[in-house]
C-alpha positions in Angstrom: 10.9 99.4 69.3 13.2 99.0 66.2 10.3 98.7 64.0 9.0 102.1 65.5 12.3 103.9 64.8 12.2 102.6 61.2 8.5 103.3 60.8 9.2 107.2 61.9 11.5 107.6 59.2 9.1 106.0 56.8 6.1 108.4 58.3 8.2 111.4 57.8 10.5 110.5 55.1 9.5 114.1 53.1 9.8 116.0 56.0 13.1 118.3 57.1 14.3 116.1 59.9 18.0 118.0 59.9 19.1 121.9 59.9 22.8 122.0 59.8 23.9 125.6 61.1 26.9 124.9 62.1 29.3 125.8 59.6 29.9 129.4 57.9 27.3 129.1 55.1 25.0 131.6 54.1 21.8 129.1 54.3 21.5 125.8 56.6 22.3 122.5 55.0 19.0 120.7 55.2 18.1 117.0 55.3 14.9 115.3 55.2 13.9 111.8 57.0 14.5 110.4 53.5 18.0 111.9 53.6 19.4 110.8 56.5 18.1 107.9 56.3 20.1 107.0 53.0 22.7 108.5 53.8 22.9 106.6 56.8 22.6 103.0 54.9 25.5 104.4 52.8 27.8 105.3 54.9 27.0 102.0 57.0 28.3 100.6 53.7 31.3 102.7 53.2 32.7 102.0 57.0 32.4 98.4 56.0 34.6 99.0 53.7 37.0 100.7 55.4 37.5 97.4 57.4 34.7 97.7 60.1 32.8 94.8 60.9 29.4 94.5 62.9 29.8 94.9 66.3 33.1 96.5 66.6 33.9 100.4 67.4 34.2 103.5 65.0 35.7 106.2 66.8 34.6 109.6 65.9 37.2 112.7 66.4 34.7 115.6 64.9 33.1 118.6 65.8 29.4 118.5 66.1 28.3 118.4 62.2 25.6 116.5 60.0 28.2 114.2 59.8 28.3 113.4 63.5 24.6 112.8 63.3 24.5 110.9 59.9 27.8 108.6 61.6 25.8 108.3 64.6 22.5 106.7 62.6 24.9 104.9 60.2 26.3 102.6 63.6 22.4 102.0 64.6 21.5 101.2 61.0 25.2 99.0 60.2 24.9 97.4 63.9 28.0 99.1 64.5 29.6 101.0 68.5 30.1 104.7 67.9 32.6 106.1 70.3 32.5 109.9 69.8 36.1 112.0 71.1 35.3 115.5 72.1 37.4 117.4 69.4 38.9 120.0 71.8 40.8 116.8 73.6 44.4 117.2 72.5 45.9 114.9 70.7 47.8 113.2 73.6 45.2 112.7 75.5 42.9 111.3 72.4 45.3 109.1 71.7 45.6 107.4 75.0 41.4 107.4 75.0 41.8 105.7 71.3 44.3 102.6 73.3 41.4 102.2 75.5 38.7 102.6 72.8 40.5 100.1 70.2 38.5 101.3 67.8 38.2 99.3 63.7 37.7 102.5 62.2 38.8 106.3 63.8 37.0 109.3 61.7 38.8 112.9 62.0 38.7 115.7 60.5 41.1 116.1 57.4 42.3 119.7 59.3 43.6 117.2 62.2 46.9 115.6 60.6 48.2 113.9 63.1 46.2 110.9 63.0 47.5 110.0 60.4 50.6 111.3 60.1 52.1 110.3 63.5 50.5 107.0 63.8 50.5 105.0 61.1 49.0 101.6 63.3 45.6 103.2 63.0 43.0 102.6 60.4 42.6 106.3 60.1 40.0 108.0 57.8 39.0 111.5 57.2 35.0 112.5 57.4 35.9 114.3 54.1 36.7 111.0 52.2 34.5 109.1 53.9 31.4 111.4 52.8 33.2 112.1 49.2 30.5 111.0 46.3 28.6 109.2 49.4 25.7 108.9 46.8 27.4 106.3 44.6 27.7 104.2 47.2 25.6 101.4 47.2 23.3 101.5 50.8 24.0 98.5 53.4 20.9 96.4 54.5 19.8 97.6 58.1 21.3 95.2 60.2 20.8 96.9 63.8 19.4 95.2 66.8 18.2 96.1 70.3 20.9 94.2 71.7 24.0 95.9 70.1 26.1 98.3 71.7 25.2 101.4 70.5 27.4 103.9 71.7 30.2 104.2 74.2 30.6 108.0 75.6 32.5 109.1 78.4 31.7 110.6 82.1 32.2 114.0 82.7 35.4 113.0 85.2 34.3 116.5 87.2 35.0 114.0 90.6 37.9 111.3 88.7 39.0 110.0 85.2 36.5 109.4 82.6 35.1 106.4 81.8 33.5 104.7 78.9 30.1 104.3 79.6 28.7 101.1 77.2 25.1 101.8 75.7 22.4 99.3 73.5 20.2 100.7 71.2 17.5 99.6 73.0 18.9 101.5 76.0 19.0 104.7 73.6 15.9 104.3 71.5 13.8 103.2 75.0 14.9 106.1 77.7 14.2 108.5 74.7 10.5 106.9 74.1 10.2 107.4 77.5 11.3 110.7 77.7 9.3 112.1 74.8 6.2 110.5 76.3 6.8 112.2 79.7 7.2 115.8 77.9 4.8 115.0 75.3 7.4 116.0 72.7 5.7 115.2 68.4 6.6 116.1 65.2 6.2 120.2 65.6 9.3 120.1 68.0 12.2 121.9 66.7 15.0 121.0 68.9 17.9 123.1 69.0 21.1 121.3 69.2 24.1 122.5 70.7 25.5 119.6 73.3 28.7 118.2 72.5 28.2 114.8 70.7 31.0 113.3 72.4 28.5 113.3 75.4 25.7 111.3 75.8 23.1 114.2 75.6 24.6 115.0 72.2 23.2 111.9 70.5 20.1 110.5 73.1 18.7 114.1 74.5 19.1 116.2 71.3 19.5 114.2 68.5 17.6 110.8 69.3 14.6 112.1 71.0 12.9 114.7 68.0 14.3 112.6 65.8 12.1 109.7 66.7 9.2 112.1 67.1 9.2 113.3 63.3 10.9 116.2 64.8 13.4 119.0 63.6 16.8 118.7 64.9 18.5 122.5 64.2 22.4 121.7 65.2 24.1 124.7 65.8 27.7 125.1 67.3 28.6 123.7 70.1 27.4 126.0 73.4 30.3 128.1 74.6 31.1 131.5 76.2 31.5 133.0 73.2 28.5 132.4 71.2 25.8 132.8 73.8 24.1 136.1 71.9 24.7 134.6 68.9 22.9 131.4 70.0 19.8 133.7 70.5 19.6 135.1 66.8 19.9 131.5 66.0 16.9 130.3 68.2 14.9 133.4 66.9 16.2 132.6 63.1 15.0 128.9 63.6 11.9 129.6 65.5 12.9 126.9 68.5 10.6 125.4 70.5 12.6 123.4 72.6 15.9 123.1 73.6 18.3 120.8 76.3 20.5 123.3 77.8 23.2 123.2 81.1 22.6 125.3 83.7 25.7 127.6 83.1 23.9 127.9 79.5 21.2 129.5 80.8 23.2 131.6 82.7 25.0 133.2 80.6 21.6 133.8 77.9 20.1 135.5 80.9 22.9 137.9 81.0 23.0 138.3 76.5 18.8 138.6 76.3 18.2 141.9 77.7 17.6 143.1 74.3 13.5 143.8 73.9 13.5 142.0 70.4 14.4 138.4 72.5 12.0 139.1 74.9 9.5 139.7 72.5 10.0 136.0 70.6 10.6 133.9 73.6 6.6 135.5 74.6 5.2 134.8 71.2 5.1 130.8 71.6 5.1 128.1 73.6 8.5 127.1 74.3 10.2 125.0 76.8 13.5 124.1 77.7 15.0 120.9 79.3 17.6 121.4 81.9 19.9 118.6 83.4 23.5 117.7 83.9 23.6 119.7 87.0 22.1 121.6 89.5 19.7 124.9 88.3 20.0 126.8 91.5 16.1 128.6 92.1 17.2 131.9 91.5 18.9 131.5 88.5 15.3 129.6 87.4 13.2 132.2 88.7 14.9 134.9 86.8 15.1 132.9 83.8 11.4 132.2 83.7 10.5 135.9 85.0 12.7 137.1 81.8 11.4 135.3 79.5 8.5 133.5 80.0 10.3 130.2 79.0 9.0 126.6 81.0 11.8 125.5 82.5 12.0 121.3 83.1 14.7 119.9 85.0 15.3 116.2 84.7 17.5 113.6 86.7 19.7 110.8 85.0 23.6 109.6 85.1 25.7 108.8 81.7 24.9 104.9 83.1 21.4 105.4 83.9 20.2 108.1 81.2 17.3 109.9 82.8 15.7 108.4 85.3 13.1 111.9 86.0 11.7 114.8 84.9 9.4 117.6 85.3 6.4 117.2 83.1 3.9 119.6 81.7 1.5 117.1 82.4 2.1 116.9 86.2 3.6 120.0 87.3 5.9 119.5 89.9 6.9 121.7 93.4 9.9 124.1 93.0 13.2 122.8 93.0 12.3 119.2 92.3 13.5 117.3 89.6 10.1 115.5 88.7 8.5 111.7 89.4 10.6 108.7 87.7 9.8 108.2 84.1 7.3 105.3 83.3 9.2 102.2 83.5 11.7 103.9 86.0 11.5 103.3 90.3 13.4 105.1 92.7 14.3 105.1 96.2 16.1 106.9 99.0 18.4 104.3 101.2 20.7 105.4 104.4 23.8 104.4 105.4 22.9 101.0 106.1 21.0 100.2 102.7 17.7 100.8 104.5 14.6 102.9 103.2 14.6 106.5 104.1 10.9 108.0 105.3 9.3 110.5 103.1 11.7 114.0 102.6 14.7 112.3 104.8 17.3 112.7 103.0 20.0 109.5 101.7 21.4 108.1 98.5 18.8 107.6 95.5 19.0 104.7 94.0 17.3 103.6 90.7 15.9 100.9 89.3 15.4 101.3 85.3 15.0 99.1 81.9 17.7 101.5 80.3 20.5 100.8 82.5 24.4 100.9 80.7 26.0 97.5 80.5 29.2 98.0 81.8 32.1 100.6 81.2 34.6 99.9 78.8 37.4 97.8 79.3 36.4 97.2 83.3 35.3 93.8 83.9 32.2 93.4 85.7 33.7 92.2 88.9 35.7 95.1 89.3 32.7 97.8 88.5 31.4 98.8 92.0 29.0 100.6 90.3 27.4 98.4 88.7 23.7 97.1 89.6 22.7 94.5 91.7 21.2 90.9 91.3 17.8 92.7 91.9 18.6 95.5 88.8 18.3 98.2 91.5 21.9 100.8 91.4 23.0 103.5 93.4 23.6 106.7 91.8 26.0 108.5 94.3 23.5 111.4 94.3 22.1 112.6 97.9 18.5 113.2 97.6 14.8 112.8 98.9 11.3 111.9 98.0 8.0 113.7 98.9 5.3 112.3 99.9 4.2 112.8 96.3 6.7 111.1 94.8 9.2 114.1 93.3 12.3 113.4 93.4 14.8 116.6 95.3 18.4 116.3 94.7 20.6 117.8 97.2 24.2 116.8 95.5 27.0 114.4 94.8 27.9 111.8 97.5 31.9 112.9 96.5 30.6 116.7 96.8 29.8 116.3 100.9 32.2 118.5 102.6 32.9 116.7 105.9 34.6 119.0 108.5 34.9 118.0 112.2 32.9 114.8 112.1 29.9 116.9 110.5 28.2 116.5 106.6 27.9 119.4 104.9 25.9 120.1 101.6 27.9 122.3 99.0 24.8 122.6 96.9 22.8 124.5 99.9 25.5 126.7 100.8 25.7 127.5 96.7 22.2 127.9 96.3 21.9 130.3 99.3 24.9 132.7 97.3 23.4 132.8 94.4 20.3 134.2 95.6 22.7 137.8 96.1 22.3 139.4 92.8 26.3 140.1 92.5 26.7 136.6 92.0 26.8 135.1 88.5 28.2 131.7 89.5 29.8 129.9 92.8 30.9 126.6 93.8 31.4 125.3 97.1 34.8 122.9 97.6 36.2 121.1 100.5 39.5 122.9 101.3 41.7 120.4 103.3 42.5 121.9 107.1 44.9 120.2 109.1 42.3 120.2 112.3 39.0 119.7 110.7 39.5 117.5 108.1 38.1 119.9 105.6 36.8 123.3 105.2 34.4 125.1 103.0 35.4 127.6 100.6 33.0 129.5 97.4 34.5 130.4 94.3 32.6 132.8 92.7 31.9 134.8 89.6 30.6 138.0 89.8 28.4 140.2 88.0 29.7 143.2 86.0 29.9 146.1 88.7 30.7 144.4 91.4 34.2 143.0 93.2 34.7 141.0 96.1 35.8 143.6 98.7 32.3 145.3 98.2 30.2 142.5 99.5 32.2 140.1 100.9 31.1 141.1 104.4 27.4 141.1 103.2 27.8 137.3 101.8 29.0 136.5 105.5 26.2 138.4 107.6 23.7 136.4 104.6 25.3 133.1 105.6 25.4 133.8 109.2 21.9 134.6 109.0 21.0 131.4 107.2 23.7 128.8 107.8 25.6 127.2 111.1 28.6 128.5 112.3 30.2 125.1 110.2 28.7 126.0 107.1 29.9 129.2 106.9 32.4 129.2 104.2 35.8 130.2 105.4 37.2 131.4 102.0 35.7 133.4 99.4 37.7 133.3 96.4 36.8 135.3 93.3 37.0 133.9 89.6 36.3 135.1 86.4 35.0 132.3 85.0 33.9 128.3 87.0 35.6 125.8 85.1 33.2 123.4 82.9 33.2 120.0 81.8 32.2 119.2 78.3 28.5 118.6 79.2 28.9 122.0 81.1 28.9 120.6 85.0 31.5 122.6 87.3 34.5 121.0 87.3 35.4 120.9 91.5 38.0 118.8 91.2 39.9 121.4 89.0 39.0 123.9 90.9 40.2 122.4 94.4 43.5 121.5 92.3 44.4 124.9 91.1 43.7 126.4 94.4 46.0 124.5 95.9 48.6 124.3 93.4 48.4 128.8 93.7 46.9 129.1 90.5 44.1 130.8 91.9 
């Protein structure tokens, strides 16, 4: 496997494996295989000696740059952990992550002072020095292994805190093998980059995977709500091919691609576009591929597990499933009592997979009570179901069941049923605590330009009255301008639920 990653770079070593877009220049900053792959063993040699030794951690506090993805291949090639920080985290809260983290080596930006400044315990260095006359520096041998921890990146803590999730580069350079032979992904993929590398999908989904392909990687900024037209000019500048997007991503290039010329590219290729991290509700698919003319995949995986399934343009699968397990992966629905569920019941999923994490930092084993069993077999936490065909449905989180009066009831149906109104741009269903029934369910929602909350409140009842029992029926609807998102772009409920009750919303 090892070999196979070297040999790729090898292959392709003259071809453009890199397109960095995300900085204010007037052309990309372009790297071949060759490139990173020197640049790699060098700066494996310059973290050495900043003090880190193999095996120990090099926090990363950067926005997404070459110089994430070059730090990223220089821990593989060094046999060093890369712990990437979001770089939006305040300091404060970074700080307490770096405690945790322990890290032998933290890179920042030289803009971010304070690590250095107010903190003088850290081996602090900036990317800037670090990458200063890189080229004189003589390269370090390749000294990674299957067996070394890889990366450590954090859960999306939409449901709790965050917690360090521990990764082998076997775990990394497997689930992406097995990905790119599920999607059939090679070297003419150009992958556009724009998940947040302090997430896993930042360095396994968009970097890893086309890089191991003799792919393009094109890196542009970080997805937000602000650059979502812009992120069209640069799919159409780039001519992308492929692209791993949330489903609030795709939300918001639905509502900036109305514009003929867009409509026009996306039609004039084949180009697909891998969705995860959470739910895609039909409609917002169906309008998306109606639009466009776009593939849409959607795949299945935790931050412990990676991914686990996906749709595949080599066995189409039915609407609203998340695919078959990937080769190598098995999956099965268990009730209450830890027995097998029949074909389309619905209970927990659990998985079974060679790519599993091994361990969260600085939790001991015995205290994980997530971890997998004897038998390698996990449950995800994830309420789902099987066909008789073997797709995979996901109906939602264990944590997201809204439980009112004795009775289980599924957020993600009552969601999915609202956004099939046209007025509604976003929602999320929450448990709202009632002093009789436990809890009650209540939809946030986002709206459409045009629209307001008086005008079709009464319609959004009669719809769920129509469609849902009486228990279902949400008993708030709560308009907002905007869901909350976590870094990898799920809806944060927990903030949501918070703020509601606090009166901030």
């Amino acid at each position: 496997m090892m070999l196979r990653y070297r040999k790729t770079f090898e292959t392709h070593r003259d071809k453009i494996a890199l397109l960095d877009v995300t900085g204010n220049l007037a052309e990309p900053r372009t790297f071949s295989y060759r490139d990173l792959d020197d640049l790699a063993g060098r700066a494996a040699r310059r973290l050495q000696s900043a003090g880190a030794d193999t095996g120990e951690r090099i926090a990363v506090h950067l926005s997404n740059s070459a110089e994430c993805a070059i730090l990223f291949l220089a821990c593989l090639h060094g046999g060093f952990t890369i712990v990437p920080l979001h770089d939006g985290l305040p300091y404060s809260t970074a700080r307490k992550l770096i405690d945790t983290i322990s890290p032998a080596v933290l890179i920042h930006s030289q803009d971010d002072e304070k690590w250095t400044e107010e903190d003088s315990t850290l081996n602090a260095v900036s990317a800037e020095s670090l990458f200063c006359n890189l080229d004189s520096q003589p390269m370090a041998p390749f000294a990674g292994n299957l067996d070394d921890q890889l990366s450590v990146t954090f859960t999306s803590a939409t449901t709790g805190e965050a917690k360090g999730v521990r990764h082998t580069a076997g775990n990394l350079i497997g689930n992406a093998e097995m990905f790119n032979d599920c999607m059939g992904f090679g070297p003419d993929t150009r992958m556009l980059h724009v998940m947040p590398m302090s997430y896993s999908a930042g360095l396994l989904n968009a970097l890893l995977m086309p890089l191991l392909t003799g792919g393009i990687v094109v890196m542009a900024p970080q997805f937000n709500l602000t650059n979502a037209f812009g992120l069209w000019k640069t799919m159409v500048e780039h001519d992308i091919n492929t692209a791993w997007l949330a489903p609030s991503a795709l939300a918001f290039l639905l509502r900036f691609g109305r514009e003929d010329w867009i409509r026009d590219w996306c039609r004039a290729a084949t180009r697909r576009f891998c969705i995860g991290f959470a739910p895609l509700s039909k409609t917002l698919k169906t309008q998306f591929q109606e639009s466009f003319g776009i593939e849409l995949y959607e795949s299945y995986g935790l931050t412990e597990t990676l991914i686990l399934s996906s749709n595949s343009p080599n066995d189409p699968s039915p609407a609203g499933s998340v695919g078959k397990p990937l080769d190598g992966v098995a999956i099965e629905i268990r009730d209450t009592d830890g027995g097998p569920c029949a074909p389309s019941e619905e209970g927990e999923i659990w998985a079974c997979s060679p790519c599993f994490y091994s361990g969260y930092l600085a939790v001991e084993s015995d205290e994980n009570d997530n971890a997998p069993s004897r038998e390698g077999w996990m449950g995800t936490g994830d309420i789902g179901y099987l066909d008789r065909g073997g797709n995979l449905f996901i109906s939602g989180r264990i944590k997201d069941l809204i439980i009112c009066g004795g009775t289980n009831i599924s957020a993600q149906a009552i969601e999915e049923l609202l956004m099939s109104h046209p007025a509604i741009r976003e929602t999320a269903v929450v448990g709202l605590p009632h002093d009789f029934w436990g809890e009650e369910p209540a939809a946030f929602l986002a709206l459409e330009e045009g629209y307001t909350l008086e005008d079709i409140k009464q319609i959004l009842l009669e719809l769920c009255k129509e469609r849902l029992l009486p228990v279902e029926i949400p008993k708030r609807f709560i308009e907002i301008d905007q869901l909350p998102l976590s870094v990898s772009g799920k809806v944060n409920k927990r903030e949501l639920r918070v703020k509601f009750m606090d009166g901030l919303l």
